[in-house]
N, C-alpha and C positions, 0 to 999 in steps of 0.2 A: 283425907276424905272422911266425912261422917259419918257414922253409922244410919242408914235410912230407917225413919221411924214407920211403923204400923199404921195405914192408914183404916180408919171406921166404915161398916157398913153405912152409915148415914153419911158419914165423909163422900162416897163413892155416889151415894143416890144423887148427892147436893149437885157434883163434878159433873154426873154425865145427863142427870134431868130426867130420870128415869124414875118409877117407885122400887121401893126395897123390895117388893114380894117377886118383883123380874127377877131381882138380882143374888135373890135367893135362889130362886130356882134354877137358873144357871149354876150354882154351884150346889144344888141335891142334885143336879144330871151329872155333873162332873164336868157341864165346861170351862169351868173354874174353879183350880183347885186355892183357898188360901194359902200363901207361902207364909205368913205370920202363925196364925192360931186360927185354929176348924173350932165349930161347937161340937163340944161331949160333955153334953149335959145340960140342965137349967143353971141361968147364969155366966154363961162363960159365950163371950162373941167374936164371932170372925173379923179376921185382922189378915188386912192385905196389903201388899207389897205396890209398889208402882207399878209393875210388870204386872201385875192381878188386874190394875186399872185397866192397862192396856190392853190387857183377855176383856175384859167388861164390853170396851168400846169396842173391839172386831166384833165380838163374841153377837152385840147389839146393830151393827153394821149386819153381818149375814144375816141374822133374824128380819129385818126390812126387806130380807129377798122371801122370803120364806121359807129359809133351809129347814130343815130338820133339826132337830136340838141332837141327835145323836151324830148327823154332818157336820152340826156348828164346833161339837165339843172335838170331834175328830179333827178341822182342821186348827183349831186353836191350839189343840197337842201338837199338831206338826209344826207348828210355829216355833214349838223350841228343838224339833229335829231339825229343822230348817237351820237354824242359830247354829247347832254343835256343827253340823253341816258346813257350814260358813265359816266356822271357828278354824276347821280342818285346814280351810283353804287360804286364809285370811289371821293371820297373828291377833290377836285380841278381840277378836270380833265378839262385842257386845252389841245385841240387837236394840235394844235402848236408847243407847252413846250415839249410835249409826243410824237411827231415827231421827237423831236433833241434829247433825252434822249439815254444815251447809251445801247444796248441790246434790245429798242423799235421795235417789229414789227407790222403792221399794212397795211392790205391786204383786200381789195375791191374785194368780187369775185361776178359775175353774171352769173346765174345758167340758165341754155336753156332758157337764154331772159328775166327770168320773176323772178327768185330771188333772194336778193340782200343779201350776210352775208358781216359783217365788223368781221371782225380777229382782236383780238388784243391779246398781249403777250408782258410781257418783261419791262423796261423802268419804272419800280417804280411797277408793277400789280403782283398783289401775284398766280393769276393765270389766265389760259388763259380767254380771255369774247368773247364771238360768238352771233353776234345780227341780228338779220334775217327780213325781212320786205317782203312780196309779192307785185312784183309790179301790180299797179291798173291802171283805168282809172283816168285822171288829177282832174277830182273831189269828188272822194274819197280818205280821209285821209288815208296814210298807219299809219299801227299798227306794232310793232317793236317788237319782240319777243326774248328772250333771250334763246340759243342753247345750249343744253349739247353735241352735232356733228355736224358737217359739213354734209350736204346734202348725201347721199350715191346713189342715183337713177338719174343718169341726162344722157343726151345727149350730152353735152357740156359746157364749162365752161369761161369764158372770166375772168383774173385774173389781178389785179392794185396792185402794191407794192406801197402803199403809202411812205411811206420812203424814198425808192429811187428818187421819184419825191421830195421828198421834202430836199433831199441832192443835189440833180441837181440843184434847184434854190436857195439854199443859197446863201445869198450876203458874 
């Protein structure tokens, strides 16, 4: 398998059709962290991973709802607690590989503001996995709880096809 090359800050703009100064700023708030190379200093540019891509495109998906840049950044982190999460349960579970798998679904839903299930089904999983986490204040760890239903009592519901986002930036 090759080593995955670094993708360019303008790489990223071209891909998702956005301007750079968005896609900076998502990354001074910390909803995305580069996995390649951060700036420290003049001269020296951020370099991201595919997986950075794909924080870009949710990250820009929640922003169309109008979350908060400090909600956006918290559920794009949970997204790789969600992954170890899955890993636990799931032998090799790479959220990536399991985005492009055919029959994979995989839905981010946020429940009247406060709680967060990841949906999965499909894509190599022998049955559905529903992972639930309450969201907190920024310094208490969430705890991730594993669902035998979907939420039944809510007010409203804000809903992310993972998938689709992640068929939309395929190179």
């Amino acid at each position: 398998m090759a080593q995955e090359q670094p993708t360019t800050l303008k790489e990223v703009q071209l891909r998702l059709g956005v301007a750079q100064h968005v896609l900076i700023h998502l990354c001074e708030k910390g909803v995305v962290v580069p996995e390649f190379a951060d700036t420290s200093g003049r001269g020296k540019r951020r370099e991201f991973s595919q997986r950075n891509v794909f924080e870009f495109a949710v990250a820009l998906a929640l922003r169309e709802f109008e979350t908060s840049v400090a909600t956006t950044a918290l559920l794009v982190r949970l997204l790789s607690s969600f992954e170890r999460a899955l890993a636990k349960l799931v032998p090799n579970f790479v959220l990536l590989e399991f985005l492009g798998a055919t029959g994979a679904e995989l839905v981010l839903s946020l429940y009247n503001g406060r709680y967060l299930v990841l949906s999965a089904r499909g894509g190599g999983l022998r049955k559905q996995l529903r992972l639930g986490v309450t969201l907190g204040d920024a310094d208490s760890r969430p705890r991730i709880e594993r669902l035998e239903e979907l939420p039944s009592e809510f007010e409203g519901r804000l809903e992310i096809d993972l998938v689709q986002i992640a068929k939309r930036i395929e190179t």
